[in-house]
Wavefront OBJ file of the C-alpha trace (Angstrom):
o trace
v -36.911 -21.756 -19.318
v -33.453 -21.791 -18.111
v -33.064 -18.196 -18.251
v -35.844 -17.727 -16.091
v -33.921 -20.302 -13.653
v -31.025 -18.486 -13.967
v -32.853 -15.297 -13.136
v -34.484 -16.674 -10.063
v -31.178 -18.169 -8.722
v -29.996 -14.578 -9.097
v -32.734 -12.806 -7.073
v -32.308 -15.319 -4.222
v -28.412 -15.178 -4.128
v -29.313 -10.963 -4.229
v -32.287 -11.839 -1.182
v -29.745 -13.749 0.746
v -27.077 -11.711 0.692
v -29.711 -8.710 1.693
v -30.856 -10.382 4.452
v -27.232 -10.530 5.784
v -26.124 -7.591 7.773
v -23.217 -5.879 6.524
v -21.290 -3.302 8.419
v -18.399 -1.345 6.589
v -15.583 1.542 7.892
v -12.183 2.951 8.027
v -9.528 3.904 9.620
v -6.870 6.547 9.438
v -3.297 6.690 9.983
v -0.652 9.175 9.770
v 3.388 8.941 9.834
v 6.680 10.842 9.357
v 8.422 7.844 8.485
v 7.066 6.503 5.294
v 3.922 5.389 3.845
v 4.262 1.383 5.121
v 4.255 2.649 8.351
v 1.102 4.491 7.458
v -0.639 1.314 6.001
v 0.891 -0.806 8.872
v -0.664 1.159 11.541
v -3.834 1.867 9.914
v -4.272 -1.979 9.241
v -3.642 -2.198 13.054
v -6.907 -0.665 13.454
v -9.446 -3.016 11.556
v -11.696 -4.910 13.767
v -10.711 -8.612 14.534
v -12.490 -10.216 12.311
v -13.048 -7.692 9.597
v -12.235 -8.333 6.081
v -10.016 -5.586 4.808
v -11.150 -4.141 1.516
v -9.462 -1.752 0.062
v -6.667 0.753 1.057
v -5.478 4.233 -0.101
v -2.529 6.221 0.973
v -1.449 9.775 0.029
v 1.971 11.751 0.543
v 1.608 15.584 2.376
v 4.017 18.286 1.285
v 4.718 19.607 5.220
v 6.625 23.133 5.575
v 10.650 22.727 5.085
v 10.190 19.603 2.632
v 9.327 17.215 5.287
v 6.954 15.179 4.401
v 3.480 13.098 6.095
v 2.207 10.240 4.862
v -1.650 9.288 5.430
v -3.308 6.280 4.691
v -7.012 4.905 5.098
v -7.594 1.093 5.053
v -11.632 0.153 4.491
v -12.997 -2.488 6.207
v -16.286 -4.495 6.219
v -17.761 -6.773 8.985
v -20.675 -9.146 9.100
v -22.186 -9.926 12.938
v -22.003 -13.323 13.963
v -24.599 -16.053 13.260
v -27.155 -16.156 16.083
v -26.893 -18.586 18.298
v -29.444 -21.088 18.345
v -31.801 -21.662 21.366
v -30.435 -24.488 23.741
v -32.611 -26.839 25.648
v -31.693 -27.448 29.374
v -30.657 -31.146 29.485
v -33.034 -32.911 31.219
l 1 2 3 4 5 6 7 8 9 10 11 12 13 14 15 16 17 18 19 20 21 22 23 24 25 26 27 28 29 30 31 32 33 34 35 36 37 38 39 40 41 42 43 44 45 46 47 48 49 50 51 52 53 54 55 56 57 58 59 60 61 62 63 64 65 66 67 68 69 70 71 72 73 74 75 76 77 78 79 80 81 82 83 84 85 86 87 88 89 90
């Protein structure tokens, strides 16, 4: 019996969370500095709001051993709860 509880609690925690909107991204940055800078301007990017989720950077071999550094910071957002109706005051 309580697995089948447990199971049920597990479908409507899985409903829930489907019936929340979810939207998810990225965004890019380069720089000739170093990779901080990079991350620090990509991160300047996100949404306000947005939870930041993740993060990869990556070092490019440029002609005449210079060097570019890239790096991508994913995001994900959920809308704002609707606002419920108002009544006029009377």
């Amino acid at each position: 019996m309580s697995t089948m509880l447990r199971s049920f609690g597990g479908l409507t925690a899985a409903l829930l969370l489907g019936a929340l909107p979810v939207s998810a991204g990225s965004v890019t940055a380069d720089s000739i500095i170093d990779q901080d800078s990079a991350l620090q301007q990509a991160t300047s990017q996100v949404p306000e709001g947005a939870t930041v989720t993740g993060s990869r950077c990556q070092e490019i071999v440029m002609p005449g051993n210079s060097f570019r550094y890239r790096c991508s910071v994913e995001f994900s957002t959920t809308p704002p709860a609707a606002n419920p109706a108002t009544t006029p005051a009377p």
